[in-house]
PDB file of N, CA, C, O and CB in Angstrom:
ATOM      1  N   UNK A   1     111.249 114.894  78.398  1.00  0.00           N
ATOM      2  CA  UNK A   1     112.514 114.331  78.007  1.00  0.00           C
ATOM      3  C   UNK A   1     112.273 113.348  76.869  1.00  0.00           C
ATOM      4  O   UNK A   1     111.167 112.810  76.922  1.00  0.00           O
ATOM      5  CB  UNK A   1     113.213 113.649  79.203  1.00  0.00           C
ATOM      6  N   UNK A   2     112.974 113.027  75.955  1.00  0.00           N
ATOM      7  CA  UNK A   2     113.007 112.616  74.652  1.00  0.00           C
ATOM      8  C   UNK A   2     114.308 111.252  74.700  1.00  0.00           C
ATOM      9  O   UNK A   2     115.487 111.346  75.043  1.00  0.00           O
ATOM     10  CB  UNK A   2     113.370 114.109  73.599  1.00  0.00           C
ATOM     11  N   UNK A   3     113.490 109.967  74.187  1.00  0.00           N
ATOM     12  CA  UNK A   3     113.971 109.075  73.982  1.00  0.00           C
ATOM     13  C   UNK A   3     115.428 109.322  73.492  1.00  0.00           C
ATOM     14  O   UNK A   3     115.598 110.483  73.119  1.00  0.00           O
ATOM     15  CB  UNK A   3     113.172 108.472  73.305  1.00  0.00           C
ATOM     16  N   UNK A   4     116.407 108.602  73.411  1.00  0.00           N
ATOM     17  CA  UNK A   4     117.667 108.580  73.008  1.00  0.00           C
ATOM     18  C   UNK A   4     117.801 107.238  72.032  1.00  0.00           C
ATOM     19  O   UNK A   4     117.272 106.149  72.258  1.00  0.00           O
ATOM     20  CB  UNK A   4     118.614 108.609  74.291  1.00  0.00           C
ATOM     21  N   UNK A   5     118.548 107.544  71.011  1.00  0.00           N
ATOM     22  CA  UNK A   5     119.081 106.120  69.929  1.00  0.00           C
ATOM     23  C   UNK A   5     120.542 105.969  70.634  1.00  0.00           C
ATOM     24  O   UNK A   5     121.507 106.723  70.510  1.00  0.00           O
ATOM     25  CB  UNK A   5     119.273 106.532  67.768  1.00  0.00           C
ATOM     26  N   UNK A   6     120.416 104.629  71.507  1.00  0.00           N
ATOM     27  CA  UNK A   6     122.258 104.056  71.643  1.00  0.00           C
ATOM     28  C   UNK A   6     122.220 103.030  70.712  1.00  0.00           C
ATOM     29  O   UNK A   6     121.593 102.067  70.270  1.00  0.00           O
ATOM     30  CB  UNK A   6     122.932 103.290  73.338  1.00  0.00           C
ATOM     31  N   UNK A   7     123.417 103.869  70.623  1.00  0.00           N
ATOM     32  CA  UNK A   7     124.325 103.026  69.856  1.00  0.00           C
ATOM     33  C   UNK A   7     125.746 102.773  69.940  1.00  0.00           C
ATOM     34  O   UNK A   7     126.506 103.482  70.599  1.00  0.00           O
ATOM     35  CB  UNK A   7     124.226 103.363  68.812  1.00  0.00           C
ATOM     36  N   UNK A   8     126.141 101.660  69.203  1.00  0.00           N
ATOM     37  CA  UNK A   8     127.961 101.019  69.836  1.00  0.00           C
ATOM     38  C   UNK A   8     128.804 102.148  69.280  1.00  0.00           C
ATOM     39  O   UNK A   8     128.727 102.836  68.262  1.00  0.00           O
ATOM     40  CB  UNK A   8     128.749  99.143  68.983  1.00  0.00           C
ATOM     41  N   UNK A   9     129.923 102.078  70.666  1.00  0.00           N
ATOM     42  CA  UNK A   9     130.686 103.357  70.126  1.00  0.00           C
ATOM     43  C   UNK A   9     131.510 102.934  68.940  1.00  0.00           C
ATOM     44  O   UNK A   9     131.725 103.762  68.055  1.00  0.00           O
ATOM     45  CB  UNK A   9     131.691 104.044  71.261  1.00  0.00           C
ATOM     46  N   UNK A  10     132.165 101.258  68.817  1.00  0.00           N
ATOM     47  CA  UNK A  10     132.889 101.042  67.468  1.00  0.00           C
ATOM     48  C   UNK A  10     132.333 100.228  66.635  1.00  0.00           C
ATOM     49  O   UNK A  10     133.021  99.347  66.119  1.00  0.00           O
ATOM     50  CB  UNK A  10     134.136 100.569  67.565  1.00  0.00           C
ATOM     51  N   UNK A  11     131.089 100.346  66.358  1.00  0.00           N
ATOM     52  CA  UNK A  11     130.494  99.719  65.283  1.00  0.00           C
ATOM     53  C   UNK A  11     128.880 100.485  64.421  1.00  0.00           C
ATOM     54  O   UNK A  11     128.247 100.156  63.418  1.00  0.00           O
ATOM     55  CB  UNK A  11     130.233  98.237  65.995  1.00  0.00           C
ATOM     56  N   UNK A  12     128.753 101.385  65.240  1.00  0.00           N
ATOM     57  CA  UNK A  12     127.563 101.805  65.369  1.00  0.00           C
ATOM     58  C   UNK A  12     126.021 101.629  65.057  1.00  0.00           C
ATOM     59  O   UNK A  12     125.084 102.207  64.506  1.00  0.00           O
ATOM     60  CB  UNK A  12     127.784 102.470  65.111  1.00  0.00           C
ATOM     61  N   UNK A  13     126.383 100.311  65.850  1.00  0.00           N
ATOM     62  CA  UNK A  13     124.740  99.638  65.371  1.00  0.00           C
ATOM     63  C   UNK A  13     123.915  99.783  66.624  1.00  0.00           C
ATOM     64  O   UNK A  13     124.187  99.465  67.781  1.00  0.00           O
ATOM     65  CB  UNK A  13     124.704  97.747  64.884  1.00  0.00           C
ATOM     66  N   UNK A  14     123.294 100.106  66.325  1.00  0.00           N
ATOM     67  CA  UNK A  14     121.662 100.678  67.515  1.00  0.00           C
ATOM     68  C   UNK A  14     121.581  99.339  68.778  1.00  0.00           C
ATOM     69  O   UNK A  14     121.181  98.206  68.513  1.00  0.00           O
ATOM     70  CB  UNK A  14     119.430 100.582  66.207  1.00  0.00           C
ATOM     71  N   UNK A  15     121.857  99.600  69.573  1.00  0.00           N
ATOM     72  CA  UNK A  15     121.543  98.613  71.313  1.00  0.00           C
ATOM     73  C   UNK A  15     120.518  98.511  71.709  1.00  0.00           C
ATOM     74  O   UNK A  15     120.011  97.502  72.197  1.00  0.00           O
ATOM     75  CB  UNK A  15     122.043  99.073  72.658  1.00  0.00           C
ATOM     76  N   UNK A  16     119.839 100.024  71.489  1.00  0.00           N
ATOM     77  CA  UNK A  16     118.506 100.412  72.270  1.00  0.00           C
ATOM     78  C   UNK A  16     118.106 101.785  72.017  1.00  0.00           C
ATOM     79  O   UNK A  16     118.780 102.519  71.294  1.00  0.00           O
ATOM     80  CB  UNK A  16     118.647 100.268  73.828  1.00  0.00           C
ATOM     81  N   UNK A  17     116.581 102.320  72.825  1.00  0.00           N
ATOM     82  CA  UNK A  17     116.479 103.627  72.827  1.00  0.00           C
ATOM     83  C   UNK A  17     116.124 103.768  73.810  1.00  0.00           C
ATOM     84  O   UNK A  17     115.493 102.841  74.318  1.00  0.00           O
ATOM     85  CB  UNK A  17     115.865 104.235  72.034  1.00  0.00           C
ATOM     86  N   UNK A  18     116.384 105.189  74.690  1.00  0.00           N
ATOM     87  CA  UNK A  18     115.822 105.065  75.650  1.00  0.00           C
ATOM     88  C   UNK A  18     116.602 106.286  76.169  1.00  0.00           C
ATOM     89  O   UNK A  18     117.282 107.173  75.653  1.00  0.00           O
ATOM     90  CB  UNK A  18     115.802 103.728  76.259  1.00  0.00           C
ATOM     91  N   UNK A  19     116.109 105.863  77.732  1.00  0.00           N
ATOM     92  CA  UNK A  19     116.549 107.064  78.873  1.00  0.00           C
ATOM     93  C   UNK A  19     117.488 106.364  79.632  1.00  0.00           C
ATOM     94  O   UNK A  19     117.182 105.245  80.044  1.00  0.00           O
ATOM     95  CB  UNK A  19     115.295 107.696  79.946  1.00  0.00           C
ATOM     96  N   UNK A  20     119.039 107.043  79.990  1.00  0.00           N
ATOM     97  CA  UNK A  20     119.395 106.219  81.073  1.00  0.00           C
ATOM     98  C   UNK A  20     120.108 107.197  81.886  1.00  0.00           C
ATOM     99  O   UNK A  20     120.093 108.380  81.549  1.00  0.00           O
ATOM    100  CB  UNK A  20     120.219 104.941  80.702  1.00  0.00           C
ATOM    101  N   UNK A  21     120.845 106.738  83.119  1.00  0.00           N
ATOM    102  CA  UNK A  21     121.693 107.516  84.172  1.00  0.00           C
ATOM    103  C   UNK A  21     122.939 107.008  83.784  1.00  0.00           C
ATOM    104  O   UNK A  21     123.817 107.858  83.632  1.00  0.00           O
ATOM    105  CB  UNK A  21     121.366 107.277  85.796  1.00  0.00           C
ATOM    106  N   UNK A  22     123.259 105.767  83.573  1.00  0.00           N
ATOM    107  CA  UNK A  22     124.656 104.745  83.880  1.00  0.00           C
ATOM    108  C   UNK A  22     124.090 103.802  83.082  1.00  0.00           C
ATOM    109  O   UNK A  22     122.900 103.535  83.252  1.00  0.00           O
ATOM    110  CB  UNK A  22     125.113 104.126  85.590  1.00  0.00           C
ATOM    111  N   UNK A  23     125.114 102.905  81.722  1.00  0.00           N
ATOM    112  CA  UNK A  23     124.522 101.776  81.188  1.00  0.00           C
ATOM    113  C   UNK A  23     126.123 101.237  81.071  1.00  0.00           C
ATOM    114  O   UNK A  23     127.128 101.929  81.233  1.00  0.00           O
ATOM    115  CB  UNK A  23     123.410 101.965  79.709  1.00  0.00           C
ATOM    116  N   UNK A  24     126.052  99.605  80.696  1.00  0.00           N
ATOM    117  CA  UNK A  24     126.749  99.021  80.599  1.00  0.00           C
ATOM    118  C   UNK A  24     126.032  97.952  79.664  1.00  0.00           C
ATOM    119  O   UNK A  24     125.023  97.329  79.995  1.00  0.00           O
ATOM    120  CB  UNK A  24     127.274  98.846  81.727  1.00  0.00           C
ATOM    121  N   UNK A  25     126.911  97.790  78.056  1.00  0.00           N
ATOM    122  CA  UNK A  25     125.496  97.357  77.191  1.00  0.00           C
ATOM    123  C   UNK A  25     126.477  96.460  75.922  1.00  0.00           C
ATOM    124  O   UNK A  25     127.095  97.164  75.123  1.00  0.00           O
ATOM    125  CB  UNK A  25     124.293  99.137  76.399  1.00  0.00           C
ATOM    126  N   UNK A  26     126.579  94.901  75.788  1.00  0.00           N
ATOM    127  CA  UNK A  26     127.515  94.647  75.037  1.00  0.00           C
ATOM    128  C   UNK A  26     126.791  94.299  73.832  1.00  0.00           C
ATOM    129  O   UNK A  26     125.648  93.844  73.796  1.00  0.00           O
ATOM    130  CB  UNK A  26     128.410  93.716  75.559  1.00  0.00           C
ATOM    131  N   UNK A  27     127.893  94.664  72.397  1.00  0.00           N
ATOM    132  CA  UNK A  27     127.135  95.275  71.056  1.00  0.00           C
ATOM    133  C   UNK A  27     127.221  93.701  71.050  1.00  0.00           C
ATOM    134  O   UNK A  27     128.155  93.064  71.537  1.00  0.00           O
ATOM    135  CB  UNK A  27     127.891  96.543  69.632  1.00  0.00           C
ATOM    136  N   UNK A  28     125.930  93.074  70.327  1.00  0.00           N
ATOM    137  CA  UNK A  28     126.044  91.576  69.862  1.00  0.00           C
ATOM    138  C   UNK A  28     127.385  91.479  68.630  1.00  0.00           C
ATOM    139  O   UNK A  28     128.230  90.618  68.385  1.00  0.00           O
ATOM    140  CB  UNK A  28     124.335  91.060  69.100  1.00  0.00           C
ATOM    141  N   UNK A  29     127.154  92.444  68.209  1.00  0.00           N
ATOM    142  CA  UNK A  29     127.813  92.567  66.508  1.00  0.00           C
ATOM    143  C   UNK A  29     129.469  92.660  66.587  1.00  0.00           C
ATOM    144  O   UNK A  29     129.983  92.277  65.536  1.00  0.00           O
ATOM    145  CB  UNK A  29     127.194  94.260  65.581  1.00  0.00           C
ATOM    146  N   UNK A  30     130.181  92.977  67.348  1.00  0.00           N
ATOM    147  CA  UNK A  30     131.381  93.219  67.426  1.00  0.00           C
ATOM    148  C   UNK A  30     131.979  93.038  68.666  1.00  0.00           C
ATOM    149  O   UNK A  30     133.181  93.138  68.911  1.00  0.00           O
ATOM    150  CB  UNK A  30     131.556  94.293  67.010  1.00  0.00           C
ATOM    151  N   UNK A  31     130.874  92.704  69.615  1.00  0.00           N
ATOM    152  CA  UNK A  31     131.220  92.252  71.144  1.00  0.00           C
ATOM    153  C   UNK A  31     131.767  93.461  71.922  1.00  0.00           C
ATOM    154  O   UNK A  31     132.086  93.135  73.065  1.00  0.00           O
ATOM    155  CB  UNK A  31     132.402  91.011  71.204  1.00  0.00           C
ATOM    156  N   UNK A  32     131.932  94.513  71.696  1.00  0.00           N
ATOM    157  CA  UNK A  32     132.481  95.644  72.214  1.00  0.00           C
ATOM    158  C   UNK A  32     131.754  96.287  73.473  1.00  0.00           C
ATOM    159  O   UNK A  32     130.644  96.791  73.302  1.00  0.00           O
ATOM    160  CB  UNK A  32     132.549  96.561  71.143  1.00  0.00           C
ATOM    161  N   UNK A  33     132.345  96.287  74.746  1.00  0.00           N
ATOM    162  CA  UNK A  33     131.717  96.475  75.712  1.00  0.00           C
ATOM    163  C   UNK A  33     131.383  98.243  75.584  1.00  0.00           C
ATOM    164  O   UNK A  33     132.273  98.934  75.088  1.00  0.00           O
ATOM    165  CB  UNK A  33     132.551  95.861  76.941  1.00  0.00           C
ATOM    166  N   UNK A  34     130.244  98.833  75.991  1.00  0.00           N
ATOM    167  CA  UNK A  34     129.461  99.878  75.639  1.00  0.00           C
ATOM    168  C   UNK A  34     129.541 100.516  77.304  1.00  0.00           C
ATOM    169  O   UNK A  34     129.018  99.832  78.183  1.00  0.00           O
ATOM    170  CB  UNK A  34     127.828  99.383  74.880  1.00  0.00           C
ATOM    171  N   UNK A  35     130.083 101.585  77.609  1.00  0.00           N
ATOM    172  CA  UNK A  35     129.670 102.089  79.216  1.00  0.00           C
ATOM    173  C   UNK A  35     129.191 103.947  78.847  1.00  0.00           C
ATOM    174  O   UNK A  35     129.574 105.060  78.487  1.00  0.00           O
ATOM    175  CB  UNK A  35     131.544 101.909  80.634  1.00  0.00           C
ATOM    176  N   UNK A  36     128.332 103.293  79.189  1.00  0.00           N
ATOM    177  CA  UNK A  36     127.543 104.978  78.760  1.00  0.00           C
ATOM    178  C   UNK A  36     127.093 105.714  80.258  1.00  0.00           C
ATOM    179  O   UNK A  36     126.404 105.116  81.085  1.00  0.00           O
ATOM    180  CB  UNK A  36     125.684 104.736  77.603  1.00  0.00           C
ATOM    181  N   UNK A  37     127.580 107.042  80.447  1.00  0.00           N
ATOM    182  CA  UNK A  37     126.776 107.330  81.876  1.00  0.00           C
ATOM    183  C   UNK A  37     126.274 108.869  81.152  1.00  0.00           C
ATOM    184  O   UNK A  37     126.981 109.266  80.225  1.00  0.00           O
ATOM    185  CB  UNK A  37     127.993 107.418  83.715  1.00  0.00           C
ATOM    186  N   UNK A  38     124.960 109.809  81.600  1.00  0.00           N
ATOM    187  CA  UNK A  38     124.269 110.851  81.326  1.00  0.00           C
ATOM    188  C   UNK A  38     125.331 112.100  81.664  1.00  0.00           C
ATOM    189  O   UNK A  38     125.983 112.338  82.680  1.00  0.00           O
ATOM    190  CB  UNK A  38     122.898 110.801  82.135  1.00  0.00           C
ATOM    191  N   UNK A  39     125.248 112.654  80.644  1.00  0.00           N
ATOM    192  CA  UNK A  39     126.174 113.993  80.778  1.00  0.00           C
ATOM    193  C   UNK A  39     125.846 114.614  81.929  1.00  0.00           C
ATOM    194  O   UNK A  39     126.812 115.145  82.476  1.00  0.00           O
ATOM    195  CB  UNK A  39     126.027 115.065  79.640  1.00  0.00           C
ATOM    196  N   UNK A  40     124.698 114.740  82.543  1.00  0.00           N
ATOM    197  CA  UNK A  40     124.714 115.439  83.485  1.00  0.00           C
ATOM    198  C   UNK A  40     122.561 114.917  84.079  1.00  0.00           C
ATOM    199  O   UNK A  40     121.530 114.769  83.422  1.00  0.00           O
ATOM    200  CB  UNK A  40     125.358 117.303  82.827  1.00  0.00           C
ATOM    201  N   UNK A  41     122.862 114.833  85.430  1.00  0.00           N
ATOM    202  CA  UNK A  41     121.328 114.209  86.192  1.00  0.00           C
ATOM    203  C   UNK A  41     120.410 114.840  85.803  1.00  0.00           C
ATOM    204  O   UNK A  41     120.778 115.872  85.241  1.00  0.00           O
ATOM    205  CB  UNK A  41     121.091 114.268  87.734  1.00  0.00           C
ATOM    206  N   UNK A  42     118.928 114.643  85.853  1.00  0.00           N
ATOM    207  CA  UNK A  42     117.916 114.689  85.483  1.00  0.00           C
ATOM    208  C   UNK A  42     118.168 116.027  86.739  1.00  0.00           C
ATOM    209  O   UNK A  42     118.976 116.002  87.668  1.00  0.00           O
ATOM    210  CB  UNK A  42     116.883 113.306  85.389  1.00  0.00           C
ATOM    211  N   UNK A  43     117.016 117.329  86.325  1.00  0.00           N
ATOM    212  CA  UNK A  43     116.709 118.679  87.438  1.00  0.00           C
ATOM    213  C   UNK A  43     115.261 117.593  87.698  1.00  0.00           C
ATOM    214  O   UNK A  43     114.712 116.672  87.094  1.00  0.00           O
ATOM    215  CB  UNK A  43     116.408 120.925  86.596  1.00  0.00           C
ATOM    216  N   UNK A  44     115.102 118.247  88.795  1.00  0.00           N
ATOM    217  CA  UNK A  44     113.746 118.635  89.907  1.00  0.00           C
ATOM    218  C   UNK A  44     112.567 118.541  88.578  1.00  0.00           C
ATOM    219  O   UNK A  44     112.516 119.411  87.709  1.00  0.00           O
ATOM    220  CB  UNK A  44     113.853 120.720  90.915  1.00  0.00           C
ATOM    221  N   UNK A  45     111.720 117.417  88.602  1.00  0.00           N
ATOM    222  CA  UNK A  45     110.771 117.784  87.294  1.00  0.00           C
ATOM    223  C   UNK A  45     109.612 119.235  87.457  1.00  0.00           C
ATOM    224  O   UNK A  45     108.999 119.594  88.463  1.00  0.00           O
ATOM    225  CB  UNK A  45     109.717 116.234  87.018  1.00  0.00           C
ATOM    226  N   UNK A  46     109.619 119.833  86.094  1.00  0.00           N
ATOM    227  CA  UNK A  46     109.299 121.362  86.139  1.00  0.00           C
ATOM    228  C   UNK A  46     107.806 121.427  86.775  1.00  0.00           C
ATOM    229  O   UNK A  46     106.770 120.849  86.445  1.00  0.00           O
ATOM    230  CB  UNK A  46     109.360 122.117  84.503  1.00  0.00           C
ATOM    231  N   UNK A  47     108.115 122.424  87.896  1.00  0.00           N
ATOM    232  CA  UNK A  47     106.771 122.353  88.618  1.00  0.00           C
ATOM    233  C   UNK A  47     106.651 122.298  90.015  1.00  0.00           C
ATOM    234  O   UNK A  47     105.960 122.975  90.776  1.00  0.00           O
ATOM    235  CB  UNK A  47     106.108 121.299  88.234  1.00  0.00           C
ATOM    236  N   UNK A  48     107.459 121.356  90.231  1.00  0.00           N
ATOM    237  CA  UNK A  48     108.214 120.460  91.904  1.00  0.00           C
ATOM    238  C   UNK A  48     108.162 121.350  92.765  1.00  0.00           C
ATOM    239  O   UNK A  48     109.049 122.115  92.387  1.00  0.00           O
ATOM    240  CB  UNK A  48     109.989 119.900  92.025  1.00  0.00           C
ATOM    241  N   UNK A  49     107.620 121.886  93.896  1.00  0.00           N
ATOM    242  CA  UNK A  49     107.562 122.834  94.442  1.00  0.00           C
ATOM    243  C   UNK A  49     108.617 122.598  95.262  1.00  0.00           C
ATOM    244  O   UNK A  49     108.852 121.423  95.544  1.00  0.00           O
ATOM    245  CB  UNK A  49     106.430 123.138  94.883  1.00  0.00           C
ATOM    246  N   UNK A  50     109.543 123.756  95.862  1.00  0.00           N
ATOM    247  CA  UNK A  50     110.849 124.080  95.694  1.00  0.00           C
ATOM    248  C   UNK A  50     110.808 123.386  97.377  1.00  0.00           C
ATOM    249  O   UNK A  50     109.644 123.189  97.727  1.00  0.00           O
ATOM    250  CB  UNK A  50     111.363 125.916  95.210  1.00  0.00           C
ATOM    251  N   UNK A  51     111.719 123.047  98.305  1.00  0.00           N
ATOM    252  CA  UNK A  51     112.046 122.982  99.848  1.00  0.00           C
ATOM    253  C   UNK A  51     111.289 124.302 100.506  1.00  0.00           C
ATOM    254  O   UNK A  51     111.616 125.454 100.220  1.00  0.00           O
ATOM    255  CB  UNK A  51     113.851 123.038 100.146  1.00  0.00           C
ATOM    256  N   UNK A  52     110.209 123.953 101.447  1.00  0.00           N
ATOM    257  CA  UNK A  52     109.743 125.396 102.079  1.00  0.00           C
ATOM    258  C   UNK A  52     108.868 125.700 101.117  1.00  0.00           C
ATOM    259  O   UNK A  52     108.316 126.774 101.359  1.00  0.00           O
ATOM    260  CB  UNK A  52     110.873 126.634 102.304  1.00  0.00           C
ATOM    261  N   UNK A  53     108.578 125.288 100.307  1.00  0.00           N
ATOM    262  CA  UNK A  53     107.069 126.063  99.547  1.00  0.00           C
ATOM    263  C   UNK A  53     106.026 124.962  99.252  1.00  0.00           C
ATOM    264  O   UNK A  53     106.290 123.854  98.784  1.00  0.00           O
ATOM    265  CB  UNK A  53     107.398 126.896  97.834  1.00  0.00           C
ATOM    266  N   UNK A  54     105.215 125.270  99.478  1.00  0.00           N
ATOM    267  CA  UNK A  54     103.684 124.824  99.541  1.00  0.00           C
ATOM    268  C   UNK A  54     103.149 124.909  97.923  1.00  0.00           C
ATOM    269  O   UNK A  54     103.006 125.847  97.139  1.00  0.00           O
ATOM    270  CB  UNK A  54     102.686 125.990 100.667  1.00  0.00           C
ATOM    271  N   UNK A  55     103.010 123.980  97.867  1.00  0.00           N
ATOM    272  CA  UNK A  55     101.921 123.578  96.086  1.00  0.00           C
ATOM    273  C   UNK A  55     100.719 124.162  96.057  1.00  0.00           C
ATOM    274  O   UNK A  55     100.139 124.428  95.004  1.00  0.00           O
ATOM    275  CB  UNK A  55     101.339 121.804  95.741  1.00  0.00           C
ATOM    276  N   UNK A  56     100.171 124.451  97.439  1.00  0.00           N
ATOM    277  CA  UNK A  56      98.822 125.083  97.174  1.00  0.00           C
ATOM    278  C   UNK A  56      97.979 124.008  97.671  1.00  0.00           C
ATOM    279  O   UNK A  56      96.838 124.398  97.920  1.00  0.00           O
ATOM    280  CB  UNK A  56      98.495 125.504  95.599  1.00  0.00           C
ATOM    281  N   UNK A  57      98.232 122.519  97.936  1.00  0.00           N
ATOM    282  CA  UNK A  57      97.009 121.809  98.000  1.00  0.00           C
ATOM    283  C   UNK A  57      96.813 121.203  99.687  1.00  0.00           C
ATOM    284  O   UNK A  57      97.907 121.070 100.235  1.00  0.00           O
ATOM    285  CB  UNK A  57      97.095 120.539  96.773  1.00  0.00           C
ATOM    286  N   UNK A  58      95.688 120.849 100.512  1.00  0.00           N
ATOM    287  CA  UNK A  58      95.978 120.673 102.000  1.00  0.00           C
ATOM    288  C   UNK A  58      96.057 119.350 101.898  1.00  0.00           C
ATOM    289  O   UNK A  58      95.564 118.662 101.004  1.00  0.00           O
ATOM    290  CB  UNK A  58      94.942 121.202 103.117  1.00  0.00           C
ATOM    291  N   UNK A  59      96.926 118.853 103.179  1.00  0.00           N
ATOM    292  CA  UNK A  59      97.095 117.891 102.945  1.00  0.00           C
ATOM    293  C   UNK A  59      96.292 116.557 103.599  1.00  0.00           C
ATOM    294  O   UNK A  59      96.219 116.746 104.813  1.00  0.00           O
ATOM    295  CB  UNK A  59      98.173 118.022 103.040  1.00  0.00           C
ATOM    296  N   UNK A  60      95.876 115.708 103.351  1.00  0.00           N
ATOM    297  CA  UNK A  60      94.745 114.761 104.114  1.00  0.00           C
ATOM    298  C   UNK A  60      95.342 113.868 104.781  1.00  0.00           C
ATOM    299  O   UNK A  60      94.912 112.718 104.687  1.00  0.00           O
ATOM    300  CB  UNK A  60      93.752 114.001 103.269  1.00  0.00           C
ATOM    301  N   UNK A  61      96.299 114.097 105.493  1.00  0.00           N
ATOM    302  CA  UNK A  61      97.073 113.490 106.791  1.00  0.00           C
ATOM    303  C   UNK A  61      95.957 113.733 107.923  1.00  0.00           C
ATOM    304  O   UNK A  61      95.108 114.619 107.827  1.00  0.00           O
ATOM    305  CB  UNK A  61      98.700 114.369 107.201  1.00  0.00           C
ATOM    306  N   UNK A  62      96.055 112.851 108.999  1.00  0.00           N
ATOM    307  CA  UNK A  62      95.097 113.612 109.938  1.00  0.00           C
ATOM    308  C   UNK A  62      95.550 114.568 110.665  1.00  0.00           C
ATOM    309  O   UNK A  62      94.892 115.478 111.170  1.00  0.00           O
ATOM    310  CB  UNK A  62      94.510 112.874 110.813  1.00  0.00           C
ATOM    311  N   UNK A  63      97.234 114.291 110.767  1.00  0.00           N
ATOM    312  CA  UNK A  63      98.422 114.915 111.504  1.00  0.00           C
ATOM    313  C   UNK A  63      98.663 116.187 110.908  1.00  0.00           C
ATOM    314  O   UNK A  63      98.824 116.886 111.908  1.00  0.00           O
ATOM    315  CB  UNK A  63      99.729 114.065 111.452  1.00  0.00           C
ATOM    316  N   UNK A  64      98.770 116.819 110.074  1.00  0.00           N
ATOM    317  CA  UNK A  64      98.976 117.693 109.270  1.00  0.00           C
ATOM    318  C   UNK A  64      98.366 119.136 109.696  1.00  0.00           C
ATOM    319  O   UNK A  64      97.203 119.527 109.594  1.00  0.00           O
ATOM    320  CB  UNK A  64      98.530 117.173 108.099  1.00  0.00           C
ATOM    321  N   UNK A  65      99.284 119.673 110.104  1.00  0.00           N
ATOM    322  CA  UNK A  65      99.256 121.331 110.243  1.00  0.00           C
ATOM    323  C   UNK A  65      99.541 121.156 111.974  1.00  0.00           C
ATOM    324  O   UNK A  65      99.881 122.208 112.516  1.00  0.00           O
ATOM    325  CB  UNK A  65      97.400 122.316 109.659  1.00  0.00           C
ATOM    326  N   UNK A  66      99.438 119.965 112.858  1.00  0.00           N
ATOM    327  CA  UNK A  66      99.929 119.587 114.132  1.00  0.00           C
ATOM    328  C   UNK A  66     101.405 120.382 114.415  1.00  0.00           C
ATOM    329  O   UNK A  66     102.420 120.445 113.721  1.00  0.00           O
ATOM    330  CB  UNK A  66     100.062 117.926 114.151  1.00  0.00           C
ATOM    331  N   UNK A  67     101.148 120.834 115.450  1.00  0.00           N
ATOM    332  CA  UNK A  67     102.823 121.403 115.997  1.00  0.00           C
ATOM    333  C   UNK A  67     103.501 120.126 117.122  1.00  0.00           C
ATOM    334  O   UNK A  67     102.800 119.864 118.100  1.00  0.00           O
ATOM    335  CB  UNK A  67     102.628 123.300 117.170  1.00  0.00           C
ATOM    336  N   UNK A  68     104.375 119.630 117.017  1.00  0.00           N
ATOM    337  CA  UNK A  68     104.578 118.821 118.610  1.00  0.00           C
ATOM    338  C   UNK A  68     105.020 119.722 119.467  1.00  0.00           C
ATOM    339  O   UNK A  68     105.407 120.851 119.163  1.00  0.00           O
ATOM    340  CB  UNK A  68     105.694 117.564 118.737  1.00  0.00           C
ATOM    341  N   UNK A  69     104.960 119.076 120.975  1.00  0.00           N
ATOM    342  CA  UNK A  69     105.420 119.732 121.966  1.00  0.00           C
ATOM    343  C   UNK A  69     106.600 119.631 122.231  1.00  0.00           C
ATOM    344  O   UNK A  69     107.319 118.647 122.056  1.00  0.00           O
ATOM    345  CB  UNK A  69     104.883 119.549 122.864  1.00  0.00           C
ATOM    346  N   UNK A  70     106.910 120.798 122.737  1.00  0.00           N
ATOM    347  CA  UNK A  70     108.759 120.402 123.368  1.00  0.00           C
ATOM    348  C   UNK A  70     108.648 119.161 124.348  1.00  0.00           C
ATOM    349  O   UNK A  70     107.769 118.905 125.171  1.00  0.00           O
ATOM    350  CB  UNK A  70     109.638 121.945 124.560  1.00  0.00           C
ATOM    351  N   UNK A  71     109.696 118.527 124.049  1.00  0.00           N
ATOM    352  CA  UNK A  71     109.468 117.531 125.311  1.00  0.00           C
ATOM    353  C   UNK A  71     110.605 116.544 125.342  1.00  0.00           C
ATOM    354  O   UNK A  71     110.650 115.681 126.218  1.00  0.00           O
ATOM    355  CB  UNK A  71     108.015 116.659 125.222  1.00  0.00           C
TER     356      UNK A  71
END
């Protein structure tokens, strides 16, 4: 994912760069309150092995691969 240039929506002078979800960011220059939220959430980063699938690696719990008992 690739940095972002914000900037004010009525003045358009640069705030910051960056990554965000939700910002709330006031321009020094024109005082104009800034509410920025991400078009749409970050996916599963590529790779993430899916619910129910195994990465391949064991795991060094001591507990691990243990069934409990009904009880």
């Amino acid at each position: 994912m690739f940095n972002t240039d914000i900037r004010c929506g009525q003045c358009g002078r640069k705030l910051a760069s960056g990554r965000y979800l939700e910002l709330t960011i006031k321009c020094p220059r024109c005082r104009a309150m800034n509410h920025l939220k991400a078009e749409s959430l970050p996916t599963e980063r590529p790779g993430a092995p899916q619910p129910g699938e195994s990465d391949g690696r064991q795991s060094d719990h001591p507990l691990a691969g243990r069934q409990t008992t009904p009880g």
